[in-house]
Backbone as ProteinMPNN parsed JSONL, in Angstrom:
{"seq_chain_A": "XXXXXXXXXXXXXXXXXXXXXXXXXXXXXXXXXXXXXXXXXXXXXXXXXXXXXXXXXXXXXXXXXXXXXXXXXXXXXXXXXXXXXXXXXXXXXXXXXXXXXXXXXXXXXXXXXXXXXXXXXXXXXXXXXXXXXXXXXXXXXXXXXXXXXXXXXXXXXXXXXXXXXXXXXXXXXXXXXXXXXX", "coords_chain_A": {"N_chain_A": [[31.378, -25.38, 68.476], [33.642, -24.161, 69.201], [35.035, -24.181, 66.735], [32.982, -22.503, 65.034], [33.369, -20.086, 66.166], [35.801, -19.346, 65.581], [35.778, -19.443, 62.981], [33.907, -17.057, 62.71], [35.577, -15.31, 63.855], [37.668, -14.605, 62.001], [36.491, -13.486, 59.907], [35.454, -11.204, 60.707], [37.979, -10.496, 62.104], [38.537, -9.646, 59.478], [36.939, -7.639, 58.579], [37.528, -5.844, 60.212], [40.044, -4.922, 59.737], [39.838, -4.326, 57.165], [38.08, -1.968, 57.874], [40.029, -0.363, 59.302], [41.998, 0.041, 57.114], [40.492, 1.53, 55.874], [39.802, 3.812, 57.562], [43.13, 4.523, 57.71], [43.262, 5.319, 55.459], [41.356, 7.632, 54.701], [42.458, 9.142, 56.866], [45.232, 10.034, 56.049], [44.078, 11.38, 53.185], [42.373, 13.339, 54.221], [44.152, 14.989, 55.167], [45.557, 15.228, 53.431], [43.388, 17.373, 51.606], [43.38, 19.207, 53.588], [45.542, 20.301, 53.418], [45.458, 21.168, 51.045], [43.841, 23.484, 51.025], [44.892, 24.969, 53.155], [46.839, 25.687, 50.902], [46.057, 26.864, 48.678], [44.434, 28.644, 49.955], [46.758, 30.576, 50.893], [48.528, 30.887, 49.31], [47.691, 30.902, 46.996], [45.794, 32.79, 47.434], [43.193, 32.26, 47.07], [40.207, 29.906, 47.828], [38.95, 26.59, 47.911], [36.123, 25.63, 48.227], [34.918, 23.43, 49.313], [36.527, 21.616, 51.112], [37.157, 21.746, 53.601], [34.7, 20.749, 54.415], [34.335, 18.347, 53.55], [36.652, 17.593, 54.415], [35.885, 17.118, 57.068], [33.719, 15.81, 57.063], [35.143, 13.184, 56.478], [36.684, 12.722, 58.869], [34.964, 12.262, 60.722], [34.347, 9.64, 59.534], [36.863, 7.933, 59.628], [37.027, 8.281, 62.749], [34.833, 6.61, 63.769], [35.279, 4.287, 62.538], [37.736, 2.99, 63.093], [37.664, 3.738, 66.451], [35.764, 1.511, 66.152], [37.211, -0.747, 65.895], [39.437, -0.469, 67.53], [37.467, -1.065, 69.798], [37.62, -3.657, 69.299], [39.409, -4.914, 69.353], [40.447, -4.279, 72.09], [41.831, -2.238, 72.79], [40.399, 0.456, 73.766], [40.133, 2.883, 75.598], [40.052, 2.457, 79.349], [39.058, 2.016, 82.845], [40.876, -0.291, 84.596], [42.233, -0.918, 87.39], [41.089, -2.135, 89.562], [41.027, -4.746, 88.262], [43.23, -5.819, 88.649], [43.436, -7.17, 91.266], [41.203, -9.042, 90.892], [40.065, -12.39, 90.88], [40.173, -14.492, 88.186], [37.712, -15.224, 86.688], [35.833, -13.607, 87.734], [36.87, -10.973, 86.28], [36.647, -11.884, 83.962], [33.744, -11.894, 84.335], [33.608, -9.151, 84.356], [34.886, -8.099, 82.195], [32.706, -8.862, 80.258], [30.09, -7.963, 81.278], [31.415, -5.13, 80.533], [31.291, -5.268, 77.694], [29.268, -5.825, 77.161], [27.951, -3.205, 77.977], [29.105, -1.245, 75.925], [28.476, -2.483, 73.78], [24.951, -2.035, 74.211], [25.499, 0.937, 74.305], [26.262, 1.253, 71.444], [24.056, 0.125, 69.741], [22.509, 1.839, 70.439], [23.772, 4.296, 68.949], [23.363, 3.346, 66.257], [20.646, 3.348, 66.185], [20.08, 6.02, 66.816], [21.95, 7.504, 64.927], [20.792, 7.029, 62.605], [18.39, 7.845, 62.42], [19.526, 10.806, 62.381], [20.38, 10.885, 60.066], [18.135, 9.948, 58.4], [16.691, 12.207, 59.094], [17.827, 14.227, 57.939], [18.403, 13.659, 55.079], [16.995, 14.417, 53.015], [18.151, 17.546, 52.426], [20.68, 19.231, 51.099], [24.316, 19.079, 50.711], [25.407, 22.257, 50.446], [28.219, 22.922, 49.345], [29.462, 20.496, 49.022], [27.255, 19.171, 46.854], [25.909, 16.546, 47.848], [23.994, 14.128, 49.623], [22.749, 15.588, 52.791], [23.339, 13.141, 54.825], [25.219, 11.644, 54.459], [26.922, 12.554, 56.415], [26.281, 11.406, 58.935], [26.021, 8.85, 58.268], [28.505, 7.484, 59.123], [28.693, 6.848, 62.161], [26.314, 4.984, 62.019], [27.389, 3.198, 60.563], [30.101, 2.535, 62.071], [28.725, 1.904, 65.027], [27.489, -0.605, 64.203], [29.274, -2.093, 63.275], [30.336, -1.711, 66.094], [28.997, -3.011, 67.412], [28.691, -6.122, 66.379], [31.656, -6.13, 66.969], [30.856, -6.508, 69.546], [29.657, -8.382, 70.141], [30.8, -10.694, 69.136], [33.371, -10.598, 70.729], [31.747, -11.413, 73.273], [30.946, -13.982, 72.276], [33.272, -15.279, 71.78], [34.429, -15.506, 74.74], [32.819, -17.128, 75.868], [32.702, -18.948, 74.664], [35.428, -20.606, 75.608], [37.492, -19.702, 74.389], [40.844, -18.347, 73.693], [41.836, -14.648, 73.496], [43.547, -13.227, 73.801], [44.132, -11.149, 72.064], [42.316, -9.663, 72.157], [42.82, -8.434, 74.499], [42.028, -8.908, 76.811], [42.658, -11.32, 77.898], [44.328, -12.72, 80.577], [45.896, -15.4, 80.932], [48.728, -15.641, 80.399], [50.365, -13.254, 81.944], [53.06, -12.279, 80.799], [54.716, -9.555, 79.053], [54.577, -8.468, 75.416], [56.766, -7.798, 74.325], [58.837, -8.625, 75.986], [58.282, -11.752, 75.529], [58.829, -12.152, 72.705], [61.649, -11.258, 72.764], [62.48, -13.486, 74.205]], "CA_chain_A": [[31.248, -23.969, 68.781], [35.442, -23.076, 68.732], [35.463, -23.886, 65.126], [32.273, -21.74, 64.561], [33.861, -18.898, 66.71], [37.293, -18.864, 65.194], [35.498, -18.319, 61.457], [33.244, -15.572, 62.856], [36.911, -14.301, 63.948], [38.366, -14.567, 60.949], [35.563, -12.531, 59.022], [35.594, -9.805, 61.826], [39.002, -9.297, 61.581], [38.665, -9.216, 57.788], [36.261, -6.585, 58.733], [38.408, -4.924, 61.0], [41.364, -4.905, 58.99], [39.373, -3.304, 55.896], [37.844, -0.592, 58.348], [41.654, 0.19, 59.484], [42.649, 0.492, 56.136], [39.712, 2.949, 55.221], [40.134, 4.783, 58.447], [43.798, 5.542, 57.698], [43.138, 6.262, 54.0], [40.898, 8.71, 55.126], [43.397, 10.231, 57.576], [45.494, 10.611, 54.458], [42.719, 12.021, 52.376], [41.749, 14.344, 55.07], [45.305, 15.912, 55.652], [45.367, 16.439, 51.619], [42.289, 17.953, 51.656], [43.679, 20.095, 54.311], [47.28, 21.03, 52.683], [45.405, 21.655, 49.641], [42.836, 24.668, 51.219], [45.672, 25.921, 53.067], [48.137, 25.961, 49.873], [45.589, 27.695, 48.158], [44.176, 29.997, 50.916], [47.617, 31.294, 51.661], [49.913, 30.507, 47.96], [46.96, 31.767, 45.52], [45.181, 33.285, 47.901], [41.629, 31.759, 46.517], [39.711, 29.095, 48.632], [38.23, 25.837, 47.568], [35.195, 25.562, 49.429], [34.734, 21.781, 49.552], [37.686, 21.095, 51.094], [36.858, 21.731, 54.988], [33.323, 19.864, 54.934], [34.745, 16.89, 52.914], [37.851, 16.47, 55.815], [35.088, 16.514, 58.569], [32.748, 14.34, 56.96], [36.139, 11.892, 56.246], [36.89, 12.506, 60.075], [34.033, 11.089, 61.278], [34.582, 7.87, 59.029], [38.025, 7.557, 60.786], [36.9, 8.3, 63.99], [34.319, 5.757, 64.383], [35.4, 3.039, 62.23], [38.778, 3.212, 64.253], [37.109, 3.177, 67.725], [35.072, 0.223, 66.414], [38.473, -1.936, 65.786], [39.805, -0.142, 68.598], [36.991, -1.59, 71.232], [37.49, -5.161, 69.163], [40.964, -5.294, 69.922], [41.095, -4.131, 73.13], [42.866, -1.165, 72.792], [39.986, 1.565, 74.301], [40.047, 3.562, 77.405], [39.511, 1.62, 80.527], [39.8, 2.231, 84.234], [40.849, -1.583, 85.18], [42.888, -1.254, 88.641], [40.146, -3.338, 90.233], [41.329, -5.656, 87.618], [44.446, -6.488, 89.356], [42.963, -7.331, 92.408], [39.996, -9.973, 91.202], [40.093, -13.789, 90.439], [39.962, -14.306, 86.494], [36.225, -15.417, 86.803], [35.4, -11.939, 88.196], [37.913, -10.067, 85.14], [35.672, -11.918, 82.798], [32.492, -11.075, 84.065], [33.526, -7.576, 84.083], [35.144, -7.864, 80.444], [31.462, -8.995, 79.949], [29.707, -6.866, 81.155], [31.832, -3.576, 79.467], [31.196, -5.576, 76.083], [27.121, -5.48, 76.936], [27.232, -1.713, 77.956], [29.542, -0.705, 74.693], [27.206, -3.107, 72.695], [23.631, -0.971, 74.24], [25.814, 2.438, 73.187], [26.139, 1.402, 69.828], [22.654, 0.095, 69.151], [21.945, 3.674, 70.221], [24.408, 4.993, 67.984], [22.313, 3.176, 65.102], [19.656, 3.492, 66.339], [20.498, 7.271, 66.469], [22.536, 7.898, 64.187], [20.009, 6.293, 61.17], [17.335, 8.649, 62.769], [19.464, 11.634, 62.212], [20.802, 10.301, 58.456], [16.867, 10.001, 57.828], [16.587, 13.304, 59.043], [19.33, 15.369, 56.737], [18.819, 13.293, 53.829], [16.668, 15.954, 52.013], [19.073, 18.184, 52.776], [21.876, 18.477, 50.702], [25.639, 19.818, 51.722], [26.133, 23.311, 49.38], [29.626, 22.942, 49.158], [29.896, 18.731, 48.089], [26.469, 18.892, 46.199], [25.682, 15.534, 48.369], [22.691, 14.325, 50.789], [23.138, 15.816, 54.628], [22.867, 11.633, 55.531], [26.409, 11.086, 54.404], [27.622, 13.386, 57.248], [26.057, 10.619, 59.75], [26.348, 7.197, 58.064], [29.727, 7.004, 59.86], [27.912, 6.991, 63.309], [25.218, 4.158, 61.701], [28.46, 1.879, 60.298], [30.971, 2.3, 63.005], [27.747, 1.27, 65.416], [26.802, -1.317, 63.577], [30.863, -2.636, 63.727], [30.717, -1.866, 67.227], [27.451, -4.157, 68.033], [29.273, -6.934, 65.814], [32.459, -6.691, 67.807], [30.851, -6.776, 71.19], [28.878, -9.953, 70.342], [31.686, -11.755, 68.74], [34.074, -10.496, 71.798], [31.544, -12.317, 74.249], [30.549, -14.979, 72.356], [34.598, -16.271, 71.768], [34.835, -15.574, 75.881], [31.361, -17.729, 76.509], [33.313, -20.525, 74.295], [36.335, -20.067, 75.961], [38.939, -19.346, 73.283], [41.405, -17.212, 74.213], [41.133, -13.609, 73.31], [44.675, -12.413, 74.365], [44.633, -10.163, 70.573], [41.188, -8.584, 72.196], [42.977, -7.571, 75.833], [41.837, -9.705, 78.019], [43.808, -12.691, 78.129], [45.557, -13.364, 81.323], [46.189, -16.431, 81.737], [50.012, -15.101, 80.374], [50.876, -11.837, 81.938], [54.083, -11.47, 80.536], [54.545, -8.713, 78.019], [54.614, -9.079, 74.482], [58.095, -7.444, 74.289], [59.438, -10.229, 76.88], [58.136, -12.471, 74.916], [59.816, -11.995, 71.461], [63.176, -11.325, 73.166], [62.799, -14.744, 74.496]], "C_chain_A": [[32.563, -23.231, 68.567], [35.34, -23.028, 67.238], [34.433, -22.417, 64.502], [32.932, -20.439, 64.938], [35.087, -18.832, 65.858], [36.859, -18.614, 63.374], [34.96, -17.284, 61.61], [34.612, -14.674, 63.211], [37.79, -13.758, 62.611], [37.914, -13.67, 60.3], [35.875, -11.45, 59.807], [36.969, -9.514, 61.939], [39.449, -8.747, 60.199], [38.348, -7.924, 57.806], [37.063, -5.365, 59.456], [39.583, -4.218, 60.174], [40.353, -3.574, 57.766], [39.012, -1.919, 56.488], [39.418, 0.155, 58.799], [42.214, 0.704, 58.308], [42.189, 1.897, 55.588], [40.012, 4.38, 56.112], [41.563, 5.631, 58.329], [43.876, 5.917, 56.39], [42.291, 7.486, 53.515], [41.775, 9.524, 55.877], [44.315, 11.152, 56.758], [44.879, 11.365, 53.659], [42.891, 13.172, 52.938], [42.759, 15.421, 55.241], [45.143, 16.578, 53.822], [44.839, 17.598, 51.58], [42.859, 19.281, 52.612], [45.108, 21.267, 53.731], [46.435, 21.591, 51.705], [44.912, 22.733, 49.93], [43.9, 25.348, 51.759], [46.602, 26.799, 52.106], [47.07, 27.251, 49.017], [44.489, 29.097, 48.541], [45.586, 31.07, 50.784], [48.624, 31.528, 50.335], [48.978, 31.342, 47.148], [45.908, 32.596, 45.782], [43.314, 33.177, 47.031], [41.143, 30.321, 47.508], [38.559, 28.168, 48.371], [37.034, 25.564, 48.708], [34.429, 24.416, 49.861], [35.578, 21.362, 50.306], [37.646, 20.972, 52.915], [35.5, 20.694, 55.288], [33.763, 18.425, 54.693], [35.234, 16.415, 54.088], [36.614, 16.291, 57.049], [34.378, 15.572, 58.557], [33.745, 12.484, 56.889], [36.45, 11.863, 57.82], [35.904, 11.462, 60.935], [34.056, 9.855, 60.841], [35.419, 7.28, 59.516], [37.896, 7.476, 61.726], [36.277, 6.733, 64.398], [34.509, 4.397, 63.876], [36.851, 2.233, 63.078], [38.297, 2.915, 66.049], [36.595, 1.886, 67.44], [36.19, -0.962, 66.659], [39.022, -1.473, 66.952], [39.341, -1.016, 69.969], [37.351, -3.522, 70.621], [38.791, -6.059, 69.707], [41.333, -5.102, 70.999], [41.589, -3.148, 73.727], [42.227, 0.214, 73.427], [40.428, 1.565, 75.828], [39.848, 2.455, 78.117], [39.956, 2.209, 81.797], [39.731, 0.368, 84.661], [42.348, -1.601, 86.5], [42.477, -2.279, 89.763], [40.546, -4.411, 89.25], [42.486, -6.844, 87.876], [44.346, -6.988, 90.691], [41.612, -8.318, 92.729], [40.683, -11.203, 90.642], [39.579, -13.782, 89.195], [38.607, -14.703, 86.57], [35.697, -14.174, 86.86], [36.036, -10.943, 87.139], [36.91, -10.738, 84.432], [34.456, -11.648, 83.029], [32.469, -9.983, 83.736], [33.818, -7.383, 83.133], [33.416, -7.814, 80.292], [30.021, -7.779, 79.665], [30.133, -5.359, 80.811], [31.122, -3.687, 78.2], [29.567, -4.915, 76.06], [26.895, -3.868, 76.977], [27.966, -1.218, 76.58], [28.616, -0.877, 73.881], [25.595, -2.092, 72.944], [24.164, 0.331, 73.877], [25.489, 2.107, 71.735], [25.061, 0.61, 69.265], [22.242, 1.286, 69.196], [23.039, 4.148, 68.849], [23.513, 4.28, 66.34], [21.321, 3.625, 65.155], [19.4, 5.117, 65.867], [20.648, 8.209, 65.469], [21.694, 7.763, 62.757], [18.974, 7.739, 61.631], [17.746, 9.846, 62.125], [19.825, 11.727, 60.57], [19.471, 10.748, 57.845], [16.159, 11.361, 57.493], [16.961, 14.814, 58.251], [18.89, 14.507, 55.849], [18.023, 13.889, 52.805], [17.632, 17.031, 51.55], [20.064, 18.364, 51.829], [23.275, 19.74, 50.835], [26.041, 20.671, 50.535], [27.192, 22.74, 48.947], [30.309, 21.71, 48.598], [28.711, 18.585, 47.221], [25.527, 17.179, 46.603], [24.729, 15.756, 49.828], [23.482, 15.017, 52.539], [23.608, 13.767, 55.062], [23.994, 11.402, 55.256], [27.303, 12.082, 55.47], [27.223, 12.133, 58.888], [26.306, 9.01, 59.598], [27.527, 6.51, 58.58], [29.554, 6.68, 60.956], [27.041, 5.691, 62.937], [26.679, 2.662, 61.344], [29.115, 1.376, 61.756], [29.856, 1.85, 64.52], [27.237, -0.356, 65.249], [28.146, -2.727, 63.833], [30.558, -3.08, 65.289], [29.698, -3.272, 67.885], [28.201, -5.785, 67.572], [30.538, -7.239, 67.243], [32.151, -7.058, 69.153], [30.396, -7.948, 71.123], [29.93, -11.096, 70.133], [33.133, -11.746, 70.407], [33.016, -11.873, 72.719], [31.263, -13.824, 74.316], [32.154, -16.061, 72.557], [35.123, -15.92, 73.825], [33.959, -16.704, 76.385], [32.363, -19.094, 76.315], [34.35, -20.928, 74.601], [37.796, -20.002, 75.054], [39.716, -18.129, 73.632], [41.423, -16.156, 73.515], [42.379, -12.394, 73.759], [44.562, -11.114, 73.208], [43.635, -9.524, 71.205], [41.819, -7.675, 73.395], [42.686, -8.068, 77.031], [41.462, -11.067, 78.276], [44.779, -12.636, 79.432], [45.762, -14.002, 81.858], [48.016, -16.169, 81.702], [50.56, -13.936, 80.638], [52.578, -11.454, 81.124], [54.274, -10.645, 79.294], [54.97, -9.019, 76.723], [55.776, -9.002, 74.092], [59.504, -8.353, 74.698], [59.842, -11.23, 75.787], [58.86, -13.182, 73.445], [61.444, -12.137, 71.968], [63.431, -13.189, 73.575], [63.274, -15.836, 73.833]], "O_chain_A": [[32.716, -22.142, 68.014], [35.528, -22.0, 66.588], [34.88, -21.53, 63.774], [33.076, -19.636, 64.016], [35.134, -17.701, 65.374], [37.454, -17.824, 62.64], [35.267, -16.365, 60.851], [34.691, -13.49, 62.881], [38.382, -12.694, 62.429], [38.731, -12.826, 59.932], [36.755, -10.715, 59.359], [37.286, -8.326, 61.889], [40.26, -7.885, 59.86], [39.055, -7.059, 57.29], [37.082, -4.175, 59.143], [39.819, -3.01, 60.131], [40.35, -2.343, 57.741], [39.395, -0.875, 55.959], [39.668, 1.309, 58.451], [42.885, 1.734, 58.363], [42.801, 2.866, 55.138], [40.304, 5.508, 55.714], [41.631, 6.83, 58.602], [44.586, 6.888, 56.128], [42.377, 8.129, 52.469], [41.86, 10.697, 55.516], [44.328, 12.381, 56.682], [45.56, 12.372, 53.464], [43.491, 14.068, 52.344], [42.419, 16.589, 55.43], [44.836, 17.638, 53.276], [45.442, 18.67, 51.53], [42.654, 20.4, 52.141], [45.376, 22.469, 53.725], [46.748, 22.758, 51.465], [45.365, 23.552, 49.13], [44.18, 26.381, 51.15], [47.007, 27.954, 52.241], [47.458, 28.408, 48.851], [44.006, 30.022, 47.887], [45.409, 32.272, 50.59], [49.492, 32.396, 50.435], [49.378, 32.39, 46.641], [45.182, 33.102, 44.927], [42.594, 34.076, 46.596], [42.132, 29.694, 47.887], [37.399, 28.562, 48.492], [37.229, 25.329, 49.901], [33.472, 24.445, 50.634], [35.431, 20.141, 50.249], [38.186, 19.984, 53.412], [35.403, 19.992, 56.294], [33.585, 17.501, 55.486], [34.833, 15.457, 54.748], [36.584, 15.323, 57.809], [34.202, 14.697, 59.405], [33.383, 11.324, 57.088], [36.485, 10.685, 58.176], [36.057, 10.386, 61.513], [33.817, 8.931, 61.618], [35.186, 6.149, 59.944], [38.551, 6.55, 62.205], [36.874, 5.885, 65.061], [34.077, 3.422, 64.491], [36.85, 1.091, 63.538], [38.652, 1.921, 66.682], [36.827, 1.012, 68.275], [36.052, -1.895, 67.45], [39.132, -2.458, 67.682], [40.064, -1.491, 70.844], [37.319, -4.465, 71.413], [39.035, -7.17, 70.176], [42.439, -5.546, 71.308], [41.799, -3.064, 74.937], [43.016, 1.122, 73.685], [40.816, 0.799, 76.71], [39.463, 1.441, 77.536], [41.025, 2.81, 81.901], [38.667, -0.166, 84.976], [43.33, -2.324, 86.329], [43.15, -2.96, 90.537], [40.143, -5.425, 89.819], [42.632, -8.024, 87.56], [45.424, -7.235, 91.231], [41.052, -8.521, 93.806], [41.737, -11.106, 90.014], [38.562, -13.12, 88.987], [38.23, -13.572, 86.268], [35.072, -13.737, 85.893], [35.506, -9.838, 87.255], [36.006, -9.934, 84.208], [33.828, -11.146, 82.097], [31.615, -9.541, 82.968], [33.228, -6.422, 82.64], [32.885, -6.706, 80.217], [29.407, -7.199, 78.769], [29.288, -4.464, 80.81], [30.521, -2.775, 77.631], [28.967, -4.065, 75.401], [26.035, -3.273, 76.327], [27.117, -0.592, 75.945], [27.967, -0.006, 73.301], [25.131, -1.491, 71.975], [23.439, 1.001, 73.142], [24.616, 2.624, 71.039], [25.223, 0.405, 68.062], [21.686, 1.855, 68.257], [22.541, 4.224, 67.726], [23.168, 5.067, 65.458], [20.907, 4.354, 64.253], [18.745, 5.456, 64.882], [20.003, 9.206, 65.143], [22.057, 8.481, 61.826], [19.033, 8.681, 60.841], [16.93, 10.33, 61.341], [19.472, 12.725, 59.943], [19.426, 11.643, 57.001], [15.495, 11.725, 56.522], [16.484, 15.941, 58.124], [19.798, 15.103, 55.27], [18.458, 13.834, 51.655], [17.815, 17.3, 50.363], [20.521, 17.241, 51.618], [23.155, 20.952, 51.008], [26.799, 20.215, 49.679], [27.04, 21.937, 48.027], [31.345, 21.706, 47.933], [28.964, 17.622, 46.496], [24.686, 16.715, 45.833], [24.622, 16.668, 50.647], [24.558, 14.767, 53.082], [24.522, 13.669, 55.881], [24.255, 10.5, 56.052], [28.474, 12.284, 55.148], [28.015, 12.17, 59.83], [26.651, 8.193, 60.451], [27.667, 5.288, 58.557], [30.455, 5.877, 61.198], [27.049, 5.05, 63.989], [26.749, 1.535, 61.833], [28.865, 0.353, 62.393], [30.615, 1.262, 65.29], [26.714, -1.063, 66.109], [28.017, -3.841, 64.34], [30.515, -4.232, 65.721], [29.926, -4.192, 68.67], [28.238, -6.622, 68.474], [30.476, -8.085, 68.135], [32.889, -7.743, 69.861], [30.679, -8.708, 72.05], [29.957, -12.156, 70.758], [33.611, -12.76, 70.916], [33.417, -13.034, 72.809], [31.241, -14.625, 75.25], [32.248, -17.125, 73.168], [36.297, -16.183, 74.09], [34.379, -17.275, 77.392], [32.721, -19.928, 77.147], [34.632, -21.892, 73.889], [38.942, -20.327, 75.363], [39.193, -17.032, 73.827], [40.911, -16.466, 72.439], [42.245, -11.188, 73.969], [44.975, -10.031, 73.623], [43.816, -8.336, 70.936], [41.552, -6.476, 73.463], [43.08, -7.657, 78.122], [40.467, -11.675, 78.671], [45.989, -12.506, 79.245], [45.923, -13.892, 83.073], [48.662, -16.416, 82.721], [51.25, -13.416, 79.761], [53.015, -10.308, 81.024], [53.872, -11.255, 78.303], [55.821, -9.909, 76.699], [56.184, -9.976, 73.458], [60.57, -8.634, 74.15], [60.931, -11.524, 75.295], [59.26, -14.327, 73.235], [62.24, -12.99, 71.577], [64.383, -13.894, 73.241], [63.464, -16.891, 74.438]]}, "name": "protein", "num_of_chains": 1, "seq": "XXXXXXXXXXXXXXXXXXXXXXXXXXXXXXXXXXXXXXXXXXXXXXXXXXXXXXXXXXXXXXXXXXXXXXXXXXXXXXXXXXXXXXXXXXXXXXXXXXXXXXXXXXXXXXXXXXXXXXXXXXXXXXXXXXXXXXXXXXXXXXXXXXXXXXXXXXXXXXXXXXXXXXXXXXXXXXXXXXXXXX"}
């Protein structure tokens, strides 16, 4: 079961890694896109009119492919003060159960999100000449990520492999900063 878990890790952070890359090559993109409508709102006073729908539809690709690596790693929101105050048995059920309620959001978010894709994809966006459904498919991926990472999160906690890169690892509290200096 570790060996099986540590290749499903391997792929998923392949996966991760590639959505990181897209997410900030979109951020990039998106600022272009942005310099360029201002430069030519305000320099030639004329206004490309693709240039605002494009960055939002690239926002949303950043947004949610970003949160998805975000919840895989560890790195979202949390209120864990009760965290400091339970026996590691009790910290992993509750990792557990976060993973299961993130994981039922983002079946909704497919679930959802495909519904409203299905819905717009007649549709198509004046200004890019492209279906409405590519304004949601970011919502249907980054979902789809997220469902992935929550399963692979619980299954490498079930098998017990440690999981310090996801966030909740402490059998070593000391900081990673420490650590290096050491």
């Amino acid at each position: 079961m570790k060996n099986f878990m540590l290749m499903v890790a391997r792929v998923t952070g392949l996966l991760g890694t590639i959505a990181l890359w897209i997410a900030g090559t979109g951020v990039v993109i998106m600022t272009a896109f942005i310099a360029m409508q201002v430069f030519f709102r305000y320099v030639l006073n004329s206004s490309l009119p693709w240039t605002e729908p494009a960055a939002v539809m690239i926002m949303g690709w950043f947004i949610f492919l970003g949160a998805a690596v975000g919840i895989r790693e560890g790195y979202h929101l949390s209120f864990d003060v009760v965290l400091y105050f339970v026996p590691e048995k009790v910290k992993l059920a509750l990792y557990t159960i976060s993973d299961i309620v993130v994981g039922a959001f983002a079946v909704g978010m497919v679930k959802y999100g495909w519904e409203l894709a299905e819905r717009t994809a007649h549709n198509k966006l004046p200004s890019l000449g492209i279906s409405g459904a590519f304004d949601f498919l970011p919502i249907v991926v980054g979902g789809c990520l997220l469902v992935l990472f929550c399963i692979e999160r619980i299954a490498r906690r079930a098998a017990g492999l440690p999981t310090s890169r996801f966030g909740d690892d402490h059998e070593d509290e000391t900081p990673k900063s420490t650590k290096a200096e050491a």
